[in-house]
PANUDO-946343 format. One record per residue (C-alpha): x, y, z; residue number from 1. Coordinates in nm, 3 decimals, decimal comma. Example, Ala and Ser with C-alpha at 12.3 -4.5 7.8 and 13.67 -1.06 7.14 Angstrom:
PANUDO-946343
{node {1,230; -0,450; 0,780}; 1} {node {1,367; -0,106; 0,714}; 2} 
***
This chain:
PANUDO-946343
{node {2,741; -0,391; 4,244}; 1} {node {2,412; -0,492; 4,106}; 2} {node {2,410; -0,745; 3,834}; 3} {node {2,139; -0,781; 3,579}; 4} {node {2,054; -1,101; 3,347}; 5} {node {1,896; -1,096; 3,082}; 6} {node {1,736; -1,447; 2,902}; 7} {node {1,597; -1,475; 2,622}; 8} {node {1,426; -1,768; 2,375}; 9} {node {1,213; -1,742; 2,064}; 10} {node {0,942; -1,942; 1,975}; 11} {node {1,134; -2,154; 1,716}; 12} {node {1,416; -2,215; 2,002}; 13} {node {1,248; -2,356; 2,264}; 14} {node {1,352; -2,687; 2,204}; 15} {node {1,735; -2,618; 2,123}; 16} {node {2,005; -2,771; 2,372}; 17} {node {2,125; -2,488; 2,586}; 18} {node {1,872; -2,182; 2,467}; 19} {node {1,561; -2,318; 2,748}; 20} {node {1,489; -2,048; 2,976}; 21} {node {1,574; -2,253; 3,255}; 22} {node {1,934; -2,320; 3,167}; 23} {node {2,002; -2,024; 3,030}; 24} {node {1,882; -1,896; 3,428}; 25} {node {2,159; -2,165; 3,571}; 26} {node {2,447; -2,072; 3,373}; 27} {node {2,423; -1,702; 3,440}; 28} {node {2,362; -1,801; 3,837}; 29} {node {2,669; -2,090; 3,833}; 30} {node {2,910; -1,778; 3,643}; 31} {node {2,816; -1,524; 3,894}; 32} {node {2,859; -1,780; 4,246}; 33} {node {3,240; -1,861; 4,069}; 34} {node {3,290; -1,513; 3,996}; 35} {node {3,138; -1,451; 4,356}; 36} {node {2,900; -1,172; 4,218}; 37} {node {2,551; -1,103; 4,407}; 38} {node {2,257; -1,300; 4,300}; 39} {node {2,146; -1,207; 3,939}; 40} {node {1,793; -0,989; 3,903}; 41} {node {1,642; -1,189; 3,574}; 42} {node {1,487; -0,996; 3,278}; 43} {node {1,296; -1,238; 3,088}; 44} {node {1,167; -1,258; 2,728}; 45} {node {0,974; -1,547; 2,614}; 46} {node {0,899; -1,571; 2,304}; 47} {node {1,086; -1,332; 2,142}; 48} {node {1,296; -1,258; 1,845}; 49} {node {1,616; -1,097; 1,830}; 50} {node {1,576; -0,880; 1,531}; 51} {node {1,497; -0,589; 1,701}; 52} {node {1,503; -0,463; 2,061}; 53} {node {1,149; -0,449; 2,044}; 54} {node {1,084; -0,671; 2,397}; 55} {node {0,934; -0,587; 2,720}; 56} {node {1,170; -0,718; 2,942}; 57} {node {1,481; -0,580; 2,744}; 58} {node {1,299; -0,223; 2,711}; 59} {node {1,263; -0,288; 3,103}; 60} {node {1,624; -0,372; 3,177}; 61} {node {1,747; -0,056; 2,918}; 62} {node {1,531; 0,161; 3,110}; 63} {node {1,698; 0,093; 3,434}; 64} {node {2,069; 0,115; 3,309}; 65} {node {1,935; 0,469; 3,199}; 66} {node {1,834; 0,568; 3,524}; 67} {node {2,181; 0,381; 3,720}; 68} {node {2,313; 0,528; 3,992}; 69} {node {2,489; 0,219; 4,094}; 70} {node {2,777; -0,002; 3,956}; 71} {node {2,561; -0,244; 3,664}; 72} {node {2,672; -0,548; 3,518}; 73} {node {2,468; -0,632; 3,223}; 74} {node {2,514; -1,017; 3,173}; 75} {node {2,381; -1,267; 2,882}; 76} {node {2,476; -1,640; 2,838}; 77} {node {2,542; -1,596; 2,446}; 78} {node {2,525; -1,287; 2,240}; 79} {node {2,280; -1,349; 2,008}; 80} {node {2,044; -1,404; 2,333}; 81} {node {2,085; -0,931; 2,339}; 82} {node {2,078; -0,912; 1,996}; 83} {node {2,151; -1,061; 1,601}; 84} {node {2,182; -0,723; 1,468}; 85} {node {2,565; -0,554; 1,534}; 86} {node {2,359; -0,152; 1,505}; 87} {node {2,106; -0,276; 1,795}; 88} {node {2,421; -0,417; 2,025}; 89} {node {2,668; -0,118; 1,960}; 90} {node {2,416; 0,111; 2,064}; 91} {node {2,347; -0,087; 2,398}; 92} {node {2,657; -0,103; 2,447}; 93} {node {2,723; 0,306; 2,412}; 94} {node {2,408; 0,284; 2,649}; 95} {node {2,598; 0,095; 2,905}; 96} {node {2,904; 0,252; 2,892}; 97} {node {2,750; 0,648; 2,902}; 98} {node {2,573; 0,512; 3,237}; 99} {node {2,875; 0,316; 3,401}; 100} {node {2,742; -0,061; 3,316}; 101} {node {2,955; -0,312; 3,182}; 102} {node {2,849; -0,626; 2,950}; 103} {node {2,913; -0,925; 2,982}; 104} {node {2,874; -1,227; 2,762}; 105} {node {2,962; -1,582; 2,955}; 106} {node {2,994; -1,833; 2,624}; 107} {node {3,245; -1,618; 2,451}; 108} {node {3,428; -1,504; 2,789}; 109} {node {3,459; -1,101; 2,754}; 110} {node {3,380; -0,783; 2,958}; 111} {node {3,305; -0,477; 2,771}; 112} {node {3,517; -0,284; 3,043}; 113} {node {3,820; -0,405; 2,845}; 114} {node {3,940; -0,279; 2,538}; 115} {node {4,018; -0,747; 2,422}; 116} {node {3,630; -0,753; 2,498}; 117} {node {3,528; -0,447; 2,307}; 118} {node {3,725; -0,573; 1,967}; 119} {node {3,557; -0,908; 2,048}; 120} {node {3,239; -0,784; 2,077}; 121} {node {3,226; -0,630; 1,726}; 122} {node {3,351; -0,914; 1,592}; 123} {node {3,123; -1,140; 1,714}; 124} {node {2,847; -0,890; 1,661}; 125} {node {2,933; -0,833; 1,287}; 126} {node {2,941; -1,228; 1,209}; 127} {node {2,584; -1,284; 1,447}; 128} {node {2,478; -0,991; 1,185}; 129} {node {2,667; -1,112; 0,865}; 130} {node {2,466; -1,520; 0,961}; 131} {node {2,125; -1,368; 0,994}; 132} {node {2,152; -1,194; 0,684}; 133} {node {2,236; -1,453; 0,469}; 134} {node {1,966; -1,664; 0,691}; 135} {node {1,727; -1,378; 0,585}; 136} {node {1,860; -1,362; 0,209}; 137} {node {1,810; -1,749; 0,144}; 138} {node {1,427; -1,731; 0,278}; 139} {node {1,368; -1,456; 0,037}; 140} {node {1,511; -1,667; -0,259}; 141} {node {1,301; -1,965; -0,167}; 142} {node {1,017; -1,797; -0,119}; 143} {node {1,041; -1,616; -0,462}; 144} {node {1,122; -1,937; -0,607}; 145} {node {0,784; -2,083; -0,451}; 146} {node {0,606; -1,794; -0,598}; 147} {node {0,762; -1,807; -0,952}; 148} {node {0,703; -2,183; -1,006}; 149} {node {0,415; -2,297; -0,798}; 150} {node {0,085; -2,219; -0,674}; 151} {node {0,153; -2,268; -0,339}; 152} {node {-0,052; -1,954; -0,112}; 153} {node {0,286; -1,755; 0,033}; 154} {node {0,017; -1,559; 0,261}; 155} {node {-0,292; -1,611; 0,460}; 156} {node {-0,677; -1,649; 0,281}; 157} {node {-0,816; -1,335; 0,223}; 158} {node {-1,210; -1,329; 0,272}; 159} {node {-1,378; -1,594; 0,019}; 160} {node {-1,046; -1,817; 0,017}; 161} {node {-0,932; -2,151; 0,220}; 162} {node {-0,582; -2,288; 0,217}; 163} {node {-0,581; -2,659; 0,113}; 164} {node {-0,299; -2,828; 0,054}; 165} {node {-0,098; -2,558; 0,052}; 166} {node {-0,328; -2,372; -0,252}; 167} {node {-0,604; -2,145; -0,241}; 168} {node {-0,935; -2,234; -0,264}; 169} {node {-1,270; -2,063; -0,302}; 170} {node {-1,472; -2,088; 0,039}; 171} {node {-1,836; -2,108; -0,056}; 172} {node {-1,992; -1,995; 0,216}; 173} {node {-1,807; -1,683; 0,167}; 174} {node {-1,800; -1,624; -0,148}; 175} {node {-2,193; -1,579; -0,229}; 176} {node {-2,146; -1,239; -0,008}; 177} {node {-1,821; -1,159; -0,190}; 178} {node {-2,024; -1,162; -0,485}; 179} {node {-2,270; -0,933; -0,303}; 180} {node {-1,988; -0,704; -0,258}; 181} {node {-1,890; -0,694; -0,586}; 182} {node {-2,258; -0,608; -0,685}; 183} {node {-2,336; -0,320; -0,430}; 184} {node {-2,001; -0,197; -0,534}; 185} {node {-2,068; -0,178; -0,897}; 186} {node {-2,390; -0,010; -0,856}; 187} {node {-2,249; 0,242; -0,674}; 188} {node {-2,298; 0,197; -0,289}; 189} {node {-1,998; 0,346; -0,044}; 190} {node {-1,772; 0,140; 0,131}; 191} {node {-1,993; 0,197; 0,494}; 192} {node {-2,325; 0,126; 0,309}; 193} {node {-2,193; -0,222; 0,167}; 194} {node {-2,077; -0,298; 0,521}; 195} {node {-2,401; -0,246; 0,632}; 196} {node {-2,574; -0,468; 0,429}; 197} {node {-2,339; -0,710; 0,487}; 198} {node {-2,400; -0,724; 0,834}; 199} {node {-2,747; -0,702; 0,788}; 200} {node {-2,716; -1,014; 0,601}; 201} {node {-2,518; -1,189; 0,872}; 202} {node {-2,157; -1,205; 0,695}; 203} {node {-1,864; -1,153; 0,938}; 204} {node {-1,513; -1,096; 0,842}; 205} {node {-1,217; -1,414; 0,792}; 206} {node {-1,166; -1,352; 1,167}; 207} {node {-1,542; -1,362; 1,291}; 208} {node {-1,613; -0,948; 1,336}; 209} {node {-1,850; -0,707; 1,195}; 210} {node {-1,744; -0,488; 0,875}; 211} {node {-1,672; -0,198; 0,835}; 212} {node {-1,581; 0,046; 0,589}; 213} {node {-1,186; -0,020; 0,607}; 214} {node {-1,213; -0,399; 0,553}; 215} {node {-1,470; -0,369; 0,307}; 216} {node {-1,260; -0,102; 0,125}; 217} {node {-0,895; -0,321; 0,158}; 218} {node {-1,137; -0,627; 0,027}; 219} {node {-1,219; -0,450; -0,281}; 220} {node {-0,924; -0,238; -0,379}; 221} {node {-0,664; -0,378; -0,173}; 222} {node {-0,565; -0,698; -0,258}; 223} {node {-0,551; -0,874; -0,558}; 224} {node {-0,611; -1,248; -0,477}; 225} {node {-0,974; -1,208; -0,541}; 226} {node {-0,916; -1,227; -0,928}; 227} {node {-0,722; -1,486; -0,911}; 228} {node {-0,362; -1,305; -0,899}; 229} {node {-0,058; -1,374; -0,680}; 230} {node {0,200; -1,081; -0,592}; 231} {node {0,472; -1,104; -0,409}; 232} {node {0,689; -0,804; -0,310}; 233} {node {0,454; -0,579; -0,347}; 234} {node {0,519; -0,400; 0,011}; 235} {node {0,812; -0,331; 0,195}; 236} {node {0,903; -0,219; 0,547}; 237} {node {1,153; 0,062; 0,572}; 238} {node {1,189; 0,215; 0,905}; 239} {node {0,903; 0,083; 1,074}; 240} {node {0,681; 0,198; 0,799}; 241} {node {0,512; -0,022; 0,524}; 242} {node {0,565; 0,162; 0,136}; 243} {node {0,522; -0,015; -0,186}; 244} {node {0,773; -0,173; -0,395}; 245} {node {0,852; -0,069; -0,742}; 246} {node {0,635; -0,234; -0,964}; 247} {node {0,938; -0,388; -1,131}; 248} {node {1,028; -0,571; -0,873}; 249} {node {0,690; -0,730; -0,780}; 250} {node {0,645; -1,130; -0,871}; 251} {node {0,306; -1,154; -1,040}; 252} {node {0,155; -1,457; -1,122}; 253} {node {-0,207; -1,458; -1,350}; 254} {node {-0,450; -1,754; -1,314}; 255} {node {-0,207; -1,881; -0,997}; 256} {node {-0,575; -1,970; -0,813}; 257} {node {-0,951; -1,982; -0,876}; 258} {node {-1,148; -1,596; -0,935}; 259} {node {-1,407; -1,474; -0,762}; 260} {node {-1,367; -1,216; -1,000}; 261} {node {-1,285; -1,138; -1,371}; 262} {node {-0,961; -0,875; -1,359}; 263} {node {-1,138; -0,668; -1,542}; 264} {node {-1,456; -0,650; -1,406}; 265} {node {-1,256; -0,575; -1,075}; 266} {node {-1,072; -0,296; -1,248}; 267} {node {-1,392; -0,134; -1,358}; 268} {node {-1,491; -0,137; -1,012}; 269} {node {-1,219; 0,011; -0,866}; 270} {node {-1,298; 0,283; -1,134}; 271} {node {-1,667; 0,333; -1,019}; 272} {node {-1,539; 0,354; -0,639}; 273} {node {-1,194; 0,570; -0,738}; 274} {node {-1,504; 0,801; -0,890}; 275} {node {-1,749; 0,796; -0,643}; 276} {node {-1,432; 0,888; -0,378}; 277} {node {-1,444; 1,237; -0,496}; 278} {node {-1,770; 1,336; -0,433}; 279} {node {-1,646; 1,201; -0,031}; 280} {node {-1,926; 1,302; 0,175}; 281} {node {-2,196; 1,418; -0,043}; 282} {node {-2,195; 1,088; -0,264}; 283} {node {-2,539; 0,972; -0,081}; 284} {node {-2,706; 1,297; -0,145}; 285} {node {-2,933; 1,308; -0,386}; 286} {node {-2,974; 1,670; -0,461}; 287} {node {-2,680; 1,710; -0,671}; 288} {node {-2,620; 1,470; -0,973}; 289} {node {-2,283; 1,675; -1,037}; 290} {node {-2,127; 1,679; -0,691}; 291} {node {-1,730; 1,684; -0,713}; 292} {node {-1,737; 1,619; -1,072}; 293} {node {-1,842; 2,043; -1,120}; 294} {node {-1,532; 2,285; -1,106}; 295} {node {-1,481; 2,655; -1,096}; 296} {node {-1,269; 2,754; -1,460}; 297} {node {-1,149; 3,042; -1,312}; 298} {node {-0,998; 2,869; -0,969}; 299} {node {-0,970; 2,540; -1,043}; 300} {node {-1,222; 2,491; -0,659}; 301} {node {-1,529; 2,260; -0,632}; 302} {node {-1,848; 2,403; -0,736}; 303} {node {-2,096; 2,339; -0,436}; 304} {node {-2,461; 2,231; -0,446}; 305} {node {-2,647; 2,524; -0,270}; 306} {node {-3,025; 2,520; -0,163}; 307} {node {-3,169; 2,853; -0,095}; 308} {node {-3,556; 2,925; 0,009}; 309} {node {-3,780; 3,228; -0,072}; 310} {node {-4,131; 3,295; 0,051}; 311} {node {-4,330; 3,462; -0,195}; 312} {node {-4,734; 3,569; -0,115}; 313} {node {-4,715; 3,283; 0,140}; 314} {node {-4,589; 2,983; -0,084}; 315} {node {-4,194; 2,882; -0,059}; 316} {node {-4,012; 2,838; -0,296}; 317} {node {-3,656; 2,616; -0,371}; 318} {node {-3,350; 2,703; -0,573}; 319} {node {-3,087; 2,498; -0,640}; 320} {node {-2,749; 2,587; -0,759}; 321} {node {-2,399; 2,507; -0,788}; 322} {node {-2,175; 2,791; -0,700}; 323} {node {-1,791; 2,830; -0,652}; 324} {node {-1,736; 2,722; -0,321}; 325} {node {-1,392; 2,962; -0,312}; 326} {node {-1,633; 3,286; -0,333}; 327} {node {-1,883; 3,100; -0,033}; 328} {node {-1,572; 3,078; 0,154}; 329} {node {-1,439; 3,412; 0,114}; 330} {node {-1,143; 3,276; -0,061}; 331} {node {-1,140; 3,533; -0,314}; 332} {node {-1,248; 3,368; -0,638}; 333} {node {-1,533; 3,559; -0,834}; 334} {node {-1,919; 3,509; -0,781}; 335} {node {-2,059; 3,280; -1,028}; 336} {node {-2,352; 2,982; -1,006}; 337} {node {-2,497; 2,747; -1,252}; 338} {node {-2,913; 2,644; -1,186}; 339} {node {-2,850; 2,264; -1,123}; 340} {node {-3,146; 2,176; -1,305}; 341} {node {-3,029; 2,314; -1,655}; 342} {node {-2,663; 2,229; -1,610}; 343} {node {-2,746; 1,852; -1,487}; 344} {node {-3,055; 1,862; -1,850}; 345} {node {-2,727; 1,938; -2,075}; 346} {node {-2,488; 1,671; -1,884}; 347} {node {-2,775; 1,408; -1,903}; 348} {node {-2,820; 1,563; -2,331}; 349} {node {-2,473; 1,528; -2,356}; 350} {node {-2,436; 1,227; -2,257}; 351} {node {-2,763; 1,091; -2,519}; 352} {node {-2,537; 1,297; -2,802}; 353} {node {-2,220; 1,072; -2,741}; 354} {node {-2,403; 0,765; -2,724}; 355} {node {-2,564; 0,815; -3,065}; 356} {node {-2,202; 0,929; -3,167}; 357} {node {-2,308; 1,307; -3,350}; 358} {node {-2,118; 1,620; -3,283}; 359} {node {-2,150; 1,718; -2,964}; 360} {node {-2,225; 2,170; -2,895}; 361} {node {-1,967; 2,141; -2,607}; 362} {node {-1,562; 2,079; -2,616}; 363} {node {-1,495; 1,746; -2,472}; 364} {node {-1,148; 1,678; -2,419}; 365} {node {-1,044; 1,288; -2,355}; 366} {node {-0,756; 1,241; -2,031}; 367} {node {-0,519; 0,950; -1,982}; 368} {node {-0,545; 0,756; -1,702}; 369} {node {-0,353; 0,845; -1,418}; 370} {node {-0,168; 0,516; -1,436}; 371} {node {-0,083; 0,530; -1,770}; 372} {node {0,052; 0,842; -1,768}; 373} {node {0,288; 0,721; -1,464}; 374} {node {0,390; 0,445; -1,691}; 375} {node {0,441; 0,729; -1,967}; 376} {node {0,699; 0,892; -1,764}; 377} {node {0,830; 0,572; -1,629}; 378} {node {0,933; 0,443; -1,941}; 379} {node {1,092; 0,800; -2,106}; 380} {node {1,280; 0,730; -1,752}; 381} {node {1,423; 0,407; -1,869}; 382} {node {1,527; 0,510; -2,185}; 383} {node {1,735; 0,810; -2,061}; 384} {node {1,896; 0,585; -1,836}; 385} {node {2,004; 0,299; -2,129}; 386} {node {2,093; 0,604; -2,325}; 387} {node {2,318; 0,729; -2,038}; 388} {node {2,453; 0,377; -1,960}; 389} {node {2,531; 0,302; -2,351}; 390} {node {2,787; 0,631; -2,345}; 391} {node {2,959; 0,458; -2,047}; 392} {node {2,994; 0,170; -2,225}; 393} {node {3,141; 0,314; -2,491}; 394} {node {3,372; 0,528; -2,260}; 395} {node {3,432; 0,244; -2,084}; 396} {node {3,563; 0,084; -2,424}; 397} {node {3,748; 0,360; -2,518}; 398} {node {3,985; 0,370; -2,206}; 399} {node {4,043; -0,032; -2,220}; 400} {node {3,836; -0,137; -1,951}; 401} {node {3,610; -0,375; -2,174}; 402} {node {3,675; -0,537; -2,490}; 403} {node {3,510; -0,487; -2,784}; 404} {node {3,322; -0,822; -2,741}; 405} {node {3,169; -0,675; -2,435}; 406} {node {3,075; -0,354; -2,582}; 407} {node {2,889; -0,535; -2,850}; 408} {node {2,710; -0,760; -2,626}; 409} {node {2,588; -0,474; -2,359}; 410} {node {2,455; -0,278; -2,649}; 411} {node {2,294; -0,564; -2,797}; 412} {node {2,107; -0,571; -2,466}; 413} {node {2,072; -0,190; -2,412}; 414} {node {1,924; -0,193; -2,791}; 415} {node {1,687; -0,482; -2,700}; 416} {node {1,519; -0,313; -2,395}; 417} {node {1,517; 0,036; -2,586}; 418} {node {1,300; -0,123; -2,873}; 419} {node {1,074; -0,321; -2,565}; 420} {node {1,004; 0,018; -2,390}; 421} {node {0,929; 0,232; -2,693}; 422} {node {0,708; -0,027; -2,869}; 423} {node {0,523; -0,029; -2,496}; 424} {node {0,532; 0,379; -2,498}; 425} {node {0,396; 0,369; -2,871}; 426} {node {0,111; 0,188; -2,746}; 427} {node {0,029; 0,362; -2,462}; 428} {node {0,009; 0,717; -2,650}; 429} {node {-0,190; 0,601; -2,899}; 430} {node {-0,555; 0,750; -2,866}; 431} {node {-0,751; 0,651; -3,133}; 432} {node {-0,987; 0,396; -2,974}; 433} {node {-1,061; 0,690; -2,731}; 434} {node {-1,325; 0,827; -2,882}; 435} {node {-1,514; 0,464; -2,952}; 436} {node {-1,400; 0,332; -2,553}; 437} {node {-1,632; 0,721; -2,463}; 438} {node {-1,940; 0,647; -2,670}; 439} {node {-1,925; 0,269; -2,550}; 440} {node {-1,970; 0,392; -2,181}; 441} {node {-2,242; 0,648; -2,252}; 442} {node {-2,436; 0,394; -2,383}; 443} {node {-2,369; 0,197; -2,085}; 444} {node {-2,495; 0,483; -1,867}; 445} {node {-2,793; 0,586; -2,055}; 446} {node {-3,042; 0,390; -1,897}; 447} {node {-2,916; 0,465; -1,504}; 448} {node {-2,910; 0,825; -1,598}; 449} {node {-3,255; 0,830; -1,755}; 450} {node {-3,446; 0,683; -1,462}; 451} {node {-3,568; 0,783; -1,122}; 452} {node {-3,274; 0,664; -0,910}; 453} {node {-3,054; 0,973; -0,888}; 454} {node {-2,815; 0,817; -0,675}; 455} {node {-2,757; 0,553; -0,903}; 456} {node {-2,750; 0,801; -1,172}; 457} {node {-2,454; 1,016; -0,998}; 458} {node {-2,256; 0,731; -0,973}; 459} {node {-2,301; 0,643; -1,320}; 460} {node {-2,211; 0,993; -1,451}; 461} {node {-1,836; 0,945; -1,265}; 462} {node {-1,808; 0,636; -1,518}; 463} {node {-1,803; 0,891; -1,812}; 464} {node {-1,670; 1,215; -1,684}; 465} {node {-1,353; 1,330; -1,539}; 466} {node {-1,494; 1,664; -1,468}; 467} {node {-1,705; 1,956; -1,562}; 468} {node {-1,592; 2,275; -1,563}; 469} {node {-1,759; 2,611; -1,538}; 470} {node {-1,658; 2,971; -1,674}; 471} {node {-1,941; 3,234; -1,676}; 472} {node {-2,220; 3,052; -1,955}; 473} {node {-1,952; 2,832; -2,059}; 474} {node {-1,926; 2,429; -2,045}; 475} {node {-1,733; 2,228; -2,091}; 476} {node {-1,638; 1,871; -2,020}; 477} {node {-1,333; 1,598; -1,929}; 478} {node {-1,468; 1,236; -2,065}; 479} {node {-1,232; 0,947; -1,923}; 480} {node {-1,046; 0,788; -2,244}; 481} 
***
């Protein structure tokens, strides 16, 4: 018979009478001499919780019982030293038993070989389970109550924030190239080109390493903190995987700290880098004013930029065109191009039209933002479900399982949050500052589109246009609303 020991201390316990490494070692070595079992082989984990099984040592030890070929004893001093979470220990436990290893757990005297030890077992399992729960539950509470009623930083300092005293505050060494961010953003660079200047300039990150594109991209569109917002549960972690909470259930709190940014400068740009994202890898070419923003009517596809070259009595000569990038691919759509000179001369006309507010020759068609039109369908949600609670209620009156007091008072409620959500929804579909919101950015653009900076001029065209779509000799545009 081979007997194997596991110990086990977190950080937090390494002070606590009778969880030290060491006695937890004597007590397994004092219960196998009385029980006059061989000398114990030790699997240690220092350092480690118990709210997963997560651990060298314990993946060690599970590994082994897996490949017995021999009589195992698996022995702990207390439970919670194998686990706090009843799934985790069952499942060991199946482990041991499909591979002819016992369990044993010295504190609360049982052997898994016996059917008093199994009940036990479970029992003491659930309650370890049923303790770090509500352990787990009143952290959450506190913490939400922190984040509802103080200013106190729940997380650590993003780039261009301190913690003192428990609160935010701006780091000014950092923030003059936060700023610089914000600028190179705005004016259209990419994510890797920022980066680069920024370690040109001789910026490094909160935790003293070069940028790059990911950190500069979470810094700008990732977190909020920078305009001066706190969120808490935003993100969750369901099976090992981090998703997003429903915006419902997030805890936001405006003006909680100082801004390096206004919240609506920072919206606009996420807007100019959300835009500049869909011309991906051609956004630093030059050629093409229109890249990603041009689309095939008859496929819905990206029309390409394409450069072709003819010699003529010696002297070359350039095209450029954007053409269907389906029919280059063989995809099956029909051949048609657009010369990118006169296309981009219309766009760049257009654009002069709107801004002095006459009619404009081609159809242009204002879209709701994606995220409104989420919160569109969020809220006709809602209301089907208060509609389809208020006829339980009333069902629920009708076979005398409320009173009529109750009835009153949950449609009282139901009415309340109907009126909420459809004055919200009334606002939200209501267009008619559309039209002024369009000109206002096309006179905003005018000037980067006029000059010689194309690049800068492609990036301010995706401030204005949603897309541009081609059938045959036909234009016509999608302006953002």
């Amino acid at each position: 018979m081979q007997i194997l020991g596991y110990i086990r201390v977190s950080t937090e316990e390494q002070a606590n009478d009778g969880n030290s490494l060491f006695e937890q070692r004597e007590r397994l070595q004092a219960y196998c001499k009385a029980m006059l079992w061989p000398e114990p082989i030790f699997f240690i984990d220092d350092g480690y919780s118990a709210k997963d099984t997560n651990r060298p040592d314990l993946q060690k030890l599970l590994k082994i019982v897996g490949e017995n070929k021999t009589e195992l004893k698996i022995m702990v001093t207390k439970l919670d030293r194998i686990s706090r979470k009843l799934l985790d220990l069952l499942t060991m436990i199946e482990l041991f038993q499909n591979h002819g290893a016992s369990f044993v757990s010295v504190s609360e005297q049982f052997d898994s070989n016996t059917p008093a030890g199994r009940l036990t077992l479970q029992v003491l399992g659930a309650v370890a389970e049923f303790e770090r729960e509500r352990t787990r539950e009143r952290v959450i509470d506190n913490m939400d109550s922190i984040a509802k009623n103080t200013n106190k930083a729940l997380t650590r300092p993003c780039f261009g924030y301190d913690i003192v005293d428990g609160e935010y505050q701006i780091n000014n060494s950092e923030q003059k190239f936060g700023d610089m961010m914000l600028d190179l953003a705005e004016s259209g660079d990419g994510y890797r080109m920022i980066a680069k200047k920024l370690n040109d300039a001789g910026s490094r990150t909160k935790k003293g390493k070069p940028w790059d594109q990911k950190n500069v991209k979470r810094w700008l569109t990732g977190i909020e903190t920078i305009a001066g917002i706190k969120i808490r549960n935003k993100r969750d972690t369901q099976n090992g995987k981090v998703v997003f909470r429903d915006e419902k259930d997030w805890i936001v709190v405006e003006n909680n700290h100082p801004a390096l940014v206004s919240l609506e400068r920072l919206l606009k740009i996420r807007d100019v880098l959300k835009s500049r994202s869909r011309a991906h890898k051609h956004a630093e070419n030059e050629s093409y004013l229109l890249t990603g923003l041009v689309k095939c009517k008859f496929c819905g596809g990206n029309m390409k930029g394409a450069t072709s070259r003819n010699k003529n009595n010696g002297k070359e000569y350039m095209y450029h065109r954007y053409i269907c990038s389906a029919y280059v691919s063989g995809y099956g759509c029909r051949y048609h191009a657009v010369h990118r000179d006169d296309l981009e001369l219309k766009i760049i006309d257009l654009v002069k039209e709107i801004a002095e507010g006459s009619n404009a020759d081609l159809v242009i068609k204002a879209t709701v933002n994606q995220s409104v039109d989420e919160r569109i369908k969020e809220i006709n949600t809602q209301l089907a479900k208060i509609s389809k609670r208020i006829v339980k209620q009333i069902q629920a009156h009708a076979d005398d399982l409320i009173s009529g007091a109750d009835l009153k008072m949950a449609s009282n409620i139901a009415e309340s949050e109907r009126v909420k959500l459809n004055e919200e929804l009334k606002k939200l579909t209501k267009h008619e500052e559309a039209p002024h919101k369009v000109r206002q950015t096309a006179t905003t653009i005018l000037g980067d589109i006029s000059g010689v900076d194309r690049i800068k001029a492609k990036n301010a065209l995706r401030l204005l246009f949603e897309r541009i779509e081609i059938e045959n000799e036909s234009i016509s545009v999608v302006v953002k609303g």
